[in-house]
C-alpha positions as CSV (number, residue, x, y, z in Angstrom):
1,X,-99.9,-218.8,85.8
2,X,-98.8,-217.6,82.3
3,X,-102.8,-216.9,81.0
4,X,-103.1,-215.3,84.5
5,X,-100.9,-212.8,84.1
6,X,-102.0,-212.2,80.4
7,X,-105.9,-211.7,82.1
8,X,-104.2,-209.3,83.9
9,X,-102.1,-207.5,81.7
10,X,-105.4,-207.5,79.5
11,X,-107.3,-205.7,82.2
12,X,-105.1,-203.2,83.2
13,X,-105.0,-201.7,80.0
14,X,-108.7,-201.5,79.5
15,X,-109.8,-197.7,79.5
16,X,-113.2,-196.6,80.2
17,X,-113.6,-193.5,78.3
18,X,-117.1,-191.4,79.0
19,X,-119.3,-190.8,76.2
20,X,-120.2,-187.5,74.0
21,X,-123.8,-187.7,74.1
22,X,-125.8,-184.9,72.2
23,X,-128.3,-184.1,70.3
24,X,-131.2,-186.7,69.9
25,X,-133.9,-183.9,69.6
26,X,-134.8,-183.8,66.0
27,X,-138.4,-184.1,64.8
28,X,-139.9,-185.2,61.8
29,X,-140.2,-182.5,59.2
30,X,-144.1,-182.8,58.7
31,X,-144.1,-182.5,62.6
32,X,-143.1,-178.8,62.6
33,X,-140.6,-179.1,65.4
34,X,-143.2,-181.0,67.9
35,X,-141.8,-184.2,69.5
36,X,-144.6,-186.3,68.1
37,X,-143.2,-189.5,68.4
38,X,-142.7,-188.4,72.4
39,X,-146.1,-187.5,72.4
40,X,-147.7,-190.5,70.7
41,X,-145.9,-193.0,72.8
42,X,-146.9,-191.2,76.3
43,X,-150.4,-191.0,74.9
44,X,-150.1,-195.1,73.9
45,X,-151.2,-194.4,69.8
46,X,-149.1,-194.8,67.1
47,X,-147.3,-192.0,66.3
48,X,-149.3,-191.7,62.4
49,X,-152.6,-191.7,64.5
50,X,-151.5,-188.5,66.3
51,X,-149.7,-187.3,63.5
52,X,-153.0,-187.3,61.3
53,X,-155.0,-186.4,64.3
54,X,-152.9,-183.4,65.0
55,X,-153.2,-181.9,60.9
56,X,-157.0,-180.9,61.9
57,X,-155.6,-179.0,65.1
58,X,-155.6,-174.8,63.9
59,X,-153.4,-173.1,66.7
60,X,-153.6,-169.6,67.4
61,X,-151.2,-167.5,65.9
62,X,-148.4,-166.6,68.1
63,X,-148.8,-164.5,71.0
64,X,-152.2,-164.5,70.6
65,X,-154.9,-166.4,73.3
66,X,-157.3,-169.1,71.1
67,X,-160.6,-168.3,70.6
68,X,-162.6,-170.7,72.8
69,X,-164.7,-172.2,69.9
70,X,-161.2,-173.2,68.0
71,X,-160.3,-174.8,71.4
72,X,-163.1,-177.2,71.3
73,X,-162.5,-177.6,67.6
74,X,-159.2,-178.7,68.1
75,X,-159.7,-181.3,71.2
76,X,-162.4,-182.8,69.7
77,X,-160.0,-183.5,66.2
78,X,-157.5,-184.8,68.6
79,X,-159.8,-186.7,71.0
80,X,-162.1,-188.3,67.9
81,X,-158.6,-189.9,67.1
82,X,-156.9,-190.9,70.2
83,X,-159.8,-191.2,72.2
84,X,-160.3,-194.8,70.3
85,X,-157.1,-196.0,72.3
86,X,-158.4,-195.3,75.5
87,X,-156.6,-191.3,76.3
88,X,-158.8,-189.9,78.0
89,X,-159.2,-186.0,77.9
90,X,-157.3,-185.4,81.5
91,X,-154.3,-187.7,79.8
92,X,-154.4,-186.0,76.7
93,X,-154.4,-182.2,78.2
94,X,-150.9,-183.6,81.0
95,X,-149.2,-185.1,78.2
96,X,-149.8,-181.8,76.0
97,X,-148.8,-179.7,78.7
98,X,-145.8,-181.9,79.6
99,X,-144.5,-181.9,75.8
100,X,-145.7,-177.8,74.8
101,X,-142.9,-175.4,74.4
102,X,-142.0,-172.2,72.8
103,X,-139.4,-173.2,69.7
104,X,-136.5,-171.1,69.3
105,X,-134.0,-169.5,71.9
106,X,-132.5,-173.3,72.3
107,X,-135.5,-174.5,74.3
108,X,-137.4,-177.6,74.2
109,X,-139.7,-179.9,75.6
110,X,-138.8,-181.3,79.1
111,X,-135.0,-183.4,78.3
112,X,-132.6,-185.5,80.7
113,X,-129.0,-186.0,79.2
114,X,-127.8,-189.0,78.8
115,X,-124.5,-190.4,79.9
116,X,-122.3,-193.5,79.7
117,X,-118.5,-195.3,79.0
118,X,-117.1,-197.5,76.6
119,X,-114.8,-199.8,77.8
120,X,-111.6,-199.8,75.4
121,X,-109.2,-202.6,74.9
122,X,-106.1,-203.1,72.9
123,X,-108.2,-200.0,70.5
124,X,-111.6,-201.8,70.4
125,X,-114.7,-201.5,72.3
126,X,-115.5,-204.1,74.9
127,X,-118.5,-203.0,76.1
128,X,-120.5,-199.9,76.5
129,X,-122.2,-198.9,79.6
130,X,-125.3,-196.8,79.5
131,X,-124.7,-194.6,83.4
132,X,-128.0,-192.7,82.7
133,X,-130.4,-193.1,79.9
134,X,-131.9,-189.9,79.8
135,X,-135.4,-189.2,78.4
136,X,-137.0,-186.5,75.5
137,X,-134.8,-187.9,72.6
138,X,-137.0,-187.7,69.8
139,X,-134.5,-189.2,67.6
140,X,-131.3,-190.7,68.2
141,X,-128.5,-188.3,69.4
142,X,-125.1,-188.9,68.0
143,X,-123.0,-190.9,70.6
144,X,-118.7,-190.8,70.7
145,X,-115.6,-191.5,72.5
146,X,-113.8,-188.3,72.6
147,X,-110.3,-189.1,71.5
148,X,-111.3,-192.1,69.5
149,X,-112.4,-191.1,65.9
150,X,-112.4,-194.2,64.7
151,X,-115.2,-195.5,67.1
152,X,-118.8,-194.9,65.7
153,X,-121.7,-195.7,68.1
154,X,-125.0,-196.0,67.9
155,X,-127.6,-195.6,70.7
156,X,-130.9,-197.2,70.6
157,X,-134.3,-195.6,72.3
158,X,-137.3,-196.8,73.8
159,X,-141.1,-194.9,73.9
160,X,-143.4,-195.0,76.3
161,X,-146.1,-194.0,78.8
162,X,-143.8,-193.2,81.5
163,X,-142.4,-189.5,80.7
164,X,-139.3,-189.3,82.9
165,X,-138.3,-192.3,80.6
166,X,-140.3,-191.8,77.4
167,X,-137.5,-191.3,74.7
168,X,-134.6,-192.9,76.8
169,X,-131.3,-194.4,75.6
170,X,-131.7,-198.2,76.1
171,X,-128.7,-199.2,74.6
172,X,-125.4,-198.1,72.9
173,X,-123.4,-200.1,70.4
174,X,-120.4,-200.4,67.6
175,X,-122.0,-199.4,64.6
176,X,-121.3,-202.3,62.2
177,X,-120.4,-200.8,58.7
């Protein structure tokens, strides 16, 4: 009866506080603010084989329409590389499309937010729930428990061909330092 009441005790005090999720949209700096490694995974290449692929591609300058001749330049750079793992040209002109944007003005590509709890007991984290795992993180956003400072979490992502998933949160953690 005793260790009942203790289970009990134990429970009621648990707290589930919801997560700050934010951020996560950070690019690599030879990337030039495209979400390549969004890109590569809905395309199924590594992200290094678009990465090079995507070096040979000469955009028009802004506000400016390309000159048709530079268009074909530029798919045939991208499709000489990931035509080899299967994308076909329809794949490779939706995924572009999905992923373009204009940078600046707080835009970016297409993004779901993220959301979740941590359960809290006695001051440490039981478990964390993931509600909503979001999708268009390019790079892990920063994850906390508003009112707990001395909590650090860490969510984990997952990439692939599926775009209303392709850069979702999997998983969040205690950071282990």
């Amino acid at each position: 009866m005793k260790a009942a009441i203790l289970l009990l005790s134990s429970v009621l005090y648990a707290q589930e506080i919801p997560l700050t999720i934010a951020g996560g949209h950070e690019t690599d700096p030879r990337d030039h603010g495209r979400p390549v490694v969004l890109i590569a995974a809905a395309l199924g290449v590594p992200a290094e084989v678009f990465r090079e692929a995507f070096s040979h591609v000469r955009p028009a300058p802004a506000g400016t329409e390309p000159d048709p001749a530079q268009v074909d330049r530029n798919k045939s750079a991208l499709l000489g590389a990931v035509g080899r793992y299967g994308v076909t040209n329809e794949r490779l002109d939706r995924i572009s499309d999905y992923y373009r944007y204009r940078p600046g003005g707080g835009r970016l590509w297409p993004t779901t937010p993220a959301a979740g709890y941590a359960i809290v007991r006695d001051g440490a984290v039981v478990s964390v729930v993931v509600t909503e795992p979001g999708a268009g993180f390019s790079s892990p956003p920063a994850v906390s428990a508003p009112g707990h400072p001395e909590i650090t979490l860490e969510a984990k992502l997952a990439y692939g061909a599926d775009l209303k998933k392709n850069g979702s949160v999997t998983s969040i953690a205690v950071a282990l330092h």
